[in-house]
MIKE-277314 format. One record per residue (C-alpha): residue in three letters; x, z, y. Coordinates in steps of 0.1 Angstrom, whole numbers. Layout:
+-----+-------+-------+-------+
| res |  east |    up | north |
+-----+-------+-------+-------+
| ALA |     X |     Z |     Y |
...
+-----+-------+-------+-------+
//
This chain:
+-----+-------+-------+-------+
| res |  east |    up | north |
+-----+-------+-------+-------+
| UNK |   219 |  -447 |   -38 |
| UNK |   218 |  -422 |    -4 |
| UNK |   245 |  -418 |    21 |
| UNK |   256 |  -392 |    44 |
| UNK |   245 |  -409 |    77 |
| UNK |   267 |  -392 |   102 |
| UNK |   288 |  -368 |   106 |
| UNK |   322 |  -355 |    91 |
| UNK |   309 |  -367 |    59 |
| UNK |   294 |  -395 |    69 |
| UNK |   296 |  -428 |    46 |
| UNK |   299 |  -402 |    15 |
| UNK |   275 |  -418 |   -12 |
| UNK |   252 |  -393 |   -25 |
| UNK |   241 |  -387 |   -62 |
| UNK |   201 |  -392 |   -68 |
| UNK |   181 |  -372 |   -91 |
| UNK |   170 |  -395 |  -124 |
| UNK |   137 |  -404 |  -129 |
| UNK |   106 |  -407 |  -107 |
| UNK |   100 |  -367 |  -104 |
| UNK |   111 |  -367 |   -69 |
| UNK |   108 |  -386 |   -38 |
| UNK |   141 |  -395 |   -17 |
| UNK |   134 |  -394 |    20 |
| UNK |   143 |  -431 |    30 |
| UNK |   171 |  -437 |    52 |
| UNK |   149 |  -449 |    79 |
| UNK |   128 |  -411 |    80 |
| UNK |   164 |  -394 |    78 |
| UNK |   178 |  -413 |   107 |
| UNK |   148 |  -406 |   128 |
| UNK |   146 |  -370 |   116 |
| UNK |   180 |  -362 |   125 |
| UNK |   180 |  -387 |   159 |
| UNK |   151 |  -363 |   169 |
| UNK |   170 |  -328 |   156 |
| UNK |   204 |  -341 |   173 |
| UNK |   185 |  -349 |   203 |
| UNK |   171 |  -309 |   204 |
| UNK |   210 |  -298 |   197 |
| UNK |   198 |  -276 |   167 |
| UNK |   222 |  -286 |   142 |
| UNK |   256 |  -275 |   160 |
| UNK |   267 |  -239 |   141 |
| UNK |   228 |  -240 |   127 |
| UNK |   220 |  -216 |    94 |
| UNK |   197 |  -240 |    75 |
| UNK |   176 |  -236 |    47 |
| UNK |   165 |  -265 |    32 |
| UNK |   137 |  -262 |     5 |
| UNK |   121 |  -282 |   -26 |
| UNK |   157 |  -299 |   -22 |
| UNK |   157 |  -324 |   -47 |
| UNK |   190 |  -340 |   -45 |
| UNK |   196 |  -316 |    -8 |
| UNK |   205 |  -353 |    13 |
| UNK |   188 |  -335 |    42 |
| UNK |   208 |  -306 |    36 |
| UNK |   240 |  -319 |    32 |
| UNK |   232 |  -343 |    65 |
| UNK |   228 |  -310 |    84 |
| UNK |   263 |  -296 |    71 |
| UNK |   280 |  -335 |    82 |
| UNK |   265 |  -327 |   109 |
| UNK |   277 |  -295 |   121 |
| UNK |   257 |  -270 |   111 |
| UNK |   278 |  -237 |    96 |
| UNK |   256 |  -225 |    69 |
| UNK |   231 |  -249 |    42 |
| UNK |   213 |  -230 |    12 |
| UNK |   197 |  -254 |   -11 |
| UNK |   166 |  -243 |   -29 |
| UNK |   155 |  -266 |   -61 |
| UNK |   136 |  -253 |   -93 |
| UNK |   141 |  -285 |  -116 |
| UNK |   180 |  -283 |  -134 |
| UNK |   182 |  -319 |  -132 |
| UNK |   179 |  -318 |   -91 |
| UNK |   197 |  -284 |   -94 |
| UNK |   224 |  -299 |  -106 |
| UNK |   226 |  -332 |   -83 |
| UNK |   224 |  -306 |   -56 |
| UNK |   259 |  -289 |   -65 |
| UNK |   272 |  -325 |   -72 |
| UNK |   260 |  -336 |   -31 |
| UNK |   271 |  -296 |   -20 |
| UNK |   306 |  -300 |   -36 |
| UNK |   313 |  -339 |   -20 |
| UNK |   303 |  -324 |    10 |
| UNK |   318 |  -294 |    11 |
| UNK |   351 |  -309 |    -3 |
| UNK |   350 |  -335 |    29 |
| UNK |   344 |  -305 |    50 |
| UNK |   373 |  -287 |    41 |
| UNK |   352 |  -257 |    34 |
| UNK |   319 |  -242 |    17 |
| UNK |   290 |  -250 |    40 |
| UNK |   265 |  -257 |    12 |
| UNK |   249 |  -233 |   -16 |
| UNK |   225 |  -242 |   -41 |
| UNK |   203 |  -219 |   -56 |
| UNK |   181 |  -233 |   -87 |
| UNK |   149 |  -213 |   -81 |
| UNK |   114 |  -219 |   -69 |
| UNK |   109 |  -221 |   -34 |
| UNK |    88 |  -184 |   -33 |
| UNK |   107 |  -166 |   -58 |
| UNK |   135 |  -172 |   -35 |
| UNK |   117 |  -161 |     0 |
| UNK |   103 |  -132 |   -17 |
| UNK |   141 |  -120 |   -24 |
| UNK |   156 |  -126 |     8 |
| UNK |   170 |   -97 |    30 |
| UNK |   151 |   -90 |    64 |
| UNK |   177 |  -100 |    86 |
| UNK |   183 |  -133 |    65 |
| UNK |   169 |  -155 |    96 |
| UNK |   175 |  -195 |    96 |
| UNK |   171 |  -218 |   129 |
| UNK |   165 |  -248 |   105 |
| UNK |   141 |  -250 |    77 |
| UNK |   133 |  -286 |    62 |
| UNK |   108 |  -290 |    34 |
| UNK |   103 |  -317 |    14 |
| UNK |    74 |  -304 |   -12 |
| UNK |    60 |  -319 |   -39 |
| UNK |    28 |  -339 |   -31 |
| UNK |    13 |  -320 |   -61 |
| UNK |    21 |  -289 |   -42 |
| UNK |   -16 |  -278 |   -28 |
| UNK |   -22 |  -270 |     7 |
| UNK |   -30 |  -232 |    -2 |
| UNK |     8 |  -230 |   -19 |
| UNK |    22 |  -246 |    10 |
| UNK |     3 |  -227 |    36 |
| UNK |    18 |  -195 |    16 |
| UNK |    52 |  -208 |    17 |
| UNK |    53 |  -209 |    55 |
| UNK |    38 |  -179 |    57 |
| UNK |    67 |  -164 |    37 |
| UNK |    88 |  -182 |    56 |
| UNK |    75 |  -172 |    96 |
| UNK |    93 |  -142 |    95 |
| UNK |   122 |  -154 |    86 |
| UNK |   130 |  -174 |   116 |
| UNK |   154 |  -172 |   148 |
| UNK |   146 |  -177 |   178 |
| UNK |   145 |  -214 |   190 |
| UNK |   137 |  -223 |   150 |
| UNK |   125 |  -259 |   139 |
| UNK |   105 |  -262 |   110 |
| UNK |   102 |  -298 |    95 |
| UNK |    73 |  -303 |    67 |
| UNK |    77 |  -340 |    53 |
| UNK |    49 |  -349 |    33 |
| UNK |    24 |  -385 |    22 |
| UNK |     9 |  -397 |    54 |
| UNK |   -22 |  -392 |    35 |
| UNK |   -19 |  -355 |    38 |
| UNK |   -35 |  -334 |    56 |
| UNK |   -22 |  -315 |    87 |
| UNK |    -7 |  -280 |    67 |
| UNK |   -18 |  -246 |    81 |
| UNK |     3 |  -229 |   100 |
| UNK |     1 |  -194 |    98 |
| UNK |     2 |  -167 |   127 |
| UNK |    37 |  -171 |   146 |
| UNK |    38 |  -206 |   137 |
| UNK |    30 |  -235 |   158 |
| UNK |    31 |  -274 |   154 |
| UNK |    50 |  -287 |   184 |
| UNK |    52 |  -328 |   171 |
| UNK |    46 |  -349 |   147 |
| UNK |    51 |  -385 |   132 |
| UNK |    41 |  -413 |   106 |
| UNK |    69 |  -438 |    90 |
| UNK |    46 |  -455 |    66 |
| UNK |    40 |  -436 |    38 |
| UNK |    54 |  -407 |    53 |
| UNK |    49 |  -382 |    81 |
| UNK |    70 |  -353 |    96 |
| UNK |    53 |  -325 |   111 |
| UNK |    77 |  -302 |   130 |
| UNK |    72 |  -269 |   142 |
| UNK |    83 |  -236 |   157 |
| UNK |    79 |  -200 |   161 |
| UNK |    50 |  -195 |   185 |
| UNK |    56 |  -181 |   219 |
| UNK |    45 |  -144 |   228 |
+-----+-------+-------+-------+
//
């Protein structure tokens, strides 16, 4: 069982999604992916998009957190519907909607945003059956779609390779917890 680390909500126990379809970040990643965002001072009144959500812990983290505005993006029902369990726990301890879920694939839902739908947080958690080409089209979709000042956090198998990042997209860190690694980047500089 997940818990909300910090944060308004934090100590709320989270629902998981059943089976072995998706893989929870552990709390040790979370707690040094969100050390890391606090220390950037990102999350504070932050639109985030958080995609391939499974059960949307790092979503829901983000709203504990502070920031004003969490859209969930998850294909399978099963996660779909953990998500809108996690989204209504936290948004009931928050007092107000923070969190949406929308049950759709990850480039369906890019390709129907609005152009001035920007977000300054974007985590993504994919599939390690999702191929490097389908990943290096989603953050291509998703470049544009960026504020100024935007973070971009790709967690994937520490096995993986680096992910192509398209033009106006830059990796500024990266780093390995066992199995997994973070790569974080932002828009790229003019």
């Amino acid at each position: 069982m997940s818990r909300i680390i910090a944060g308004v909500a934090g100590g709320i126990s989270l629902a998981n999604v059943p089976g072995d379809r998706t893989r929870p970040t552990t709390d040790r990643v979370k707690e040094a992916l969100f050390s890391r965002l606090d220390s950037y001072g990102i999350l504070a009144g932050a639109r985030v998009l958080d995609l391939f959500a499974g059960s949307g812990a790092l979503g829901v983290e983000s709203a504990s957190r502070g920031a004003a505005e969490v859209d969930l993006v998850e294909l399978s029902e099963k996660a779909a519907a953990v998500c809108r369990r996690n989204a209504e726990l936290v948004n009931k301890a928050l007092g107000r909607t923070v969190v949406r879920v929308s049950r759709s694939g990850v480039q369906p839902f890019l390709d129907r945003l609005h152009s001035y739908d920007q977000w300054d947080l974007v985590l993504m958690d994919p599939p390690y059956t999702l191929s490097e080409t389908e990943l290096a089209e989603v953050l291509a979709s998703l470049s544009p779609r960026l504020a100024d000042g935007a973070v971009v956090v790709v967690e994937r198998s520490s096995r993986s390779p680096e992910p192509v990042w398209p033009d106006g997209l830059e990796r500024f860190a990266d780093k390995k917890y066992g199995e997994t690694r973070l790569w974080y980047a932002e828009p790229a500089r003019q």
